[in-house]
N, C-alpha and C positions, 0 to 999 in steps of 0.2 A: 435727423441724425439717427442710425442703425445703434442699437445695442450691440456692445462689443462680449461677445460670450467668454465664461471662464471658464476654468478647472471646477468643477470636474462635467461641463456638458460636454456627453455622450457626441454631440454635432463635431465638435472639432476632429474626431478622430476619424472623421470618411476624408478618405482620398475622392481630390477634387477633378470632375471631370472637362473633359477637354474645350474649350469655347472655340464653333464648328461656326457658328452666323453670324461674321461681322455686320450685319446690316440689321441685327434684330435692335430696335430700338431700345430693349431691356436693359441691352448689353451699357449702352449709355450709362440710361439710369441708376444702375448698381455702380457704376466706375464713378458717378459725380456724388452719390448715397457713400463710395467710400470714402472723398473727397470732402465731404463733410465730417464725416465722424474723425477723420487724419486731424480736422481740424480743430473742432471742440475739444478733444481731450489731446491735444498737443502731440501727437504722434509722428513719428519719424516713417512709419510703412507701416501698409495693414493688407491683411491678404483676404481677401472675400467670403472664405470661409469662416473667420472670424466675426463677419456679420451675420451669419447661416449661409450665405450663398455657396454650395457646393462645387465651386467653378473657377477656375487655376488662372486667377486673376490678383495680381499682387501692383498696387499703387504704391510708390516711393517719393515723398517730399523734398524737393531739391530746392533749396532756397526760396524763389516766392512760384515757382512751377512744380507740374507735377512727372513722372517718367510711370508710363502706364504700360505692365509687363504682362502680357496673356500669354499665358501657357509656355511659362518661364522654363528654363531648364537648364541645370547649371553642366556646359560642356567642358571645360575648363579648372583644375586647382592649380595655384602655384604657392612655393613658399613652404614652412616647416610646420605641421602641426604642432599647435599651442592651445595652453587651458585658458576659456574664456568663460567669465563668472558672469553670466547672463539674466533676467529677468526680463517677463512680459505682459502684456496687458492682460492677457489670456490666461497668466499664471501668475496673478496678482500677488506683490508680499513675498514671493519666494524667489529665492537664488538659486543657481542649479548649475554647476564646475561643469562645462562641458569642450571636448575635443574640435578648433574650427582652422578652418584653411586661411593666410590673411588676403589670400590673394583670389579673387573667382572669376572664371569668366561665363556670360548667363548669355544664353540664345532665346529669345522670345518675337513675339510679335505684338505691332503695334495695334490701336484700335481700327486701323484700314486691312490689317490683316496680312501687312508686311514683314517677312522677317528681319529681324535685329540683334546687334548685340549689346554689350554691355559692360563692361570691364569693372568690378567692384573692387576697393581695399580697404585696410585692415576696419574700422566700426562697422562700416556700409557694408562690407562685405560679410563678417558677423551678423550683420541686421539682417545680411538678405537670404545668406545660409537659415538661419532662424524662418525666415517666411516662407521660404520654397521647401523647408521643409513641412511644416504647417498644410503645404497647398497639400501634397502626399500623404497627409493626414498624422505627421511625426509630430509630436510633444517635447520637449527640454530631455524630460525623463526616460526619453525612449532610447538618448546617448547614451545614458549612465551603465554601471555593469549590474547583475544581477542584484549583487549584496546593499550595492548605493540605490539598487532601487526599492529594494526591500526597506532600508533604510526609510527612504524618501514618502513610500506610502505610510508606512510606521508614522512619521512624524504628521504628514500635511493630510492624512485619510486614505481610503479607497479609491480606485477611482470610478469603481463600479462597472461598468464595460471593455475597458481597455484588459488588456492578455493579461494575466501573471505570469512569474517567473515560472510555474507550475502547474501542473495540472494533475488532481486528483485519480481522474482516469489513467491514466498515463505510471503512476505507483500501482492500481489495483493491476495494470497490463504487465507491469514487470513483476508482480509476484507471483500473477500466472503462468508469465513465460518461466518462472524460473520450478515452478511446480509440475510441468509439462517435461521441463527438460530431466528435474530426477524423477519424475514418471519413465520415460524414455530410458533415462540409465538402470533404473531396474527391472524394466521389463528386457531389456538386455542380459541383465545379472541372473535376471531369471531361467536363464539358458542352463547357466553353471553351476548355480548355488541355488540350494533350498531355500536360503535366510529371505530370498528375492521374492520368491515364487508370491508372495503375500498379494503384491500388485493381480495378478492373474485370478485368487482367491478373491479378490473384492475388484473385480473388474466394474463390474456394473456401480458399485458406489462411486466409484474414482469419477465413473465416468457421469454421473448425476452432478459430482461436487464440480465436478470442470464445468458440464455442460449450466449450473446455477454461475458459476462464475463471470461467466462469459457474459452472460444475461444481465448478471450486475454491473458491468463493463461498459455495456452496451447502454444500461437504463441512465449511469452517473454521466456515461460520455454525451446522451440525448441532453442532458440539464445543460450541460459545460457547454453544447453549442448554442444552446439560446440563451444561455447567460454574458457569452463572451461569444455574440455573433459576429464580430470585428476581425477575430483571429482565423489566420489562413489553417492552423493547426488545430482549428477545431469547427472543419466544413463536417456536416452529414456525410458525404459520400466517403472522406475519409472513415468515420465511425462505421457505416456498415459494411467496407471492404477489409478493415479488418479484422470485423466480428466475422466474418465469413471464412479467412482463411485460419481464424484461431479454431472455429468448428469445425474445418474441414482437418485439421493437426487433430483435434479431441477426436472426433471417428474413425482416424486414422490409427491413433493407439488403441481404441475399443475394440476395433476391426484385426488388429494385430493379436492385441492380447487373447483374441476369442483363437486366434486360429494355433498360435504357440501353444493355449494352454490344451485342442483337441492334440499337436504334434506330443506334447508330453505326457499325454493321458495314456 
């Protein structure tokens, strides 16, 4: 019997990839390893990931058989969105109100590698919303809105890997963008009014404190992505294509302000 992993391992949250070799014998193994574990601790459906296995295989106990869904995918809602107060083995001890369809219809294949479908309702279908999205790498917590989940970590801990509502970098980027912009408006002002000209007068500090900022920007967002490597909003390539066009704005007003300030000389 497979360990069934909890909150808060890091493993649950990869999106599970696709099973391409119906013929690998592994592929068994792991399907009868989760046939087991369904069994010892009395479970209704477990999806592979929840043993570690990375792999978008989700087994469903149907009375004394079992319905073995690879690379599940739900084509299908019917019916009215309703609150389903949920708990899982994965997220032991905790309840979690969350939005589900009672009606789904699921397109998968079987262990030969044939496509199938599947028509779920109202618990089964709840149970199986809950595992397909698991296979995707989704959490209970990941329905909730910003504030229930702020909530939610508050109460049950961190979860250490998984996104925040926020991101550090992302406050230091809007105080810059908003220092740039009344940079901008008064090196404009500085056309008309004396009161302006200040900016042109300390061009070179302005342009030191932006060009340290950026740097800081740049060094909090390098943390953020290997702290939270899971998040799509906090890839590298992201981080350095913005520091790039924020430096190309910052030379662009040093470059401005040097030439205004020869125009007014």
């Amino acid at each position: 019997m497979a360990k069934i992993l909890t909150y808060p391992d890091h493993t649950l949250l990869q999106i599970s990839g696709l099973v391409r070799d119906f013929k690998d014998p592994k592929l068994q193994e792991i399907i009868e390893e989760m046939k087991k574990t369904i069994e010892e601790n009395n479970l209704k459906a477990l999806a592979a990931i929840q043993i570690g296995v990375p792999l978008r295989i989700i087994v469903l106990k149907k009375d004394n058989d079992y319905e073995v869904m690879i690379n599940p995918t739900i084509y299908g809602k019917e019916g009215k969105y309703f609150a389903s107060t949920e708990s899982d083995e994965s997220l032991p001890n905790i309840e979690v109100t969350v939005n589900r369809y009672p009606v789904i219809k699921i397109m998968y294949e079987d262990t030969q590698g044939k496509q199938k479908f599947y028509i779920a309702k109202d618990d089964e279908a709840v149970l199986l919303q809950r595992k397909i999205d698991m296979v995707f790498g989704g959490y209970l917590f990941d329905k909730l809105s910003k504030k229930e989940q702020k909530k939610f970590f508050k109460e049950y801990g961190s979860y250490g890997d998984t996104c925040p509502t926020y991101f550090i970098k992302d406050k230091i980027l809007t105080a810059l963008r908003l220092f740039l912009v009344g940079h901008s408006i008064f090196l404009i002002l500085a056309i008309f009014a004396n009161f302006a000209k200040f900016v042109l007068t300390y061009n070179t500090l302005l342009f030191v404190i932006e060009i340290v900022w950026i740097i800081v920007f740049a060094l909090y967002a390098k943390y953020e992505t290997t702290k939270y490597k899971n998040c799509t909003s906090c890839q590298g390539a992201n981080v350095f294509g913005t520091s790039a066009l924020y430096v190309a704005v910052i030379l662009l007003l040093y470059g401005g302000s040097w030439l205004l300030r020869s125009f007014l000389a």
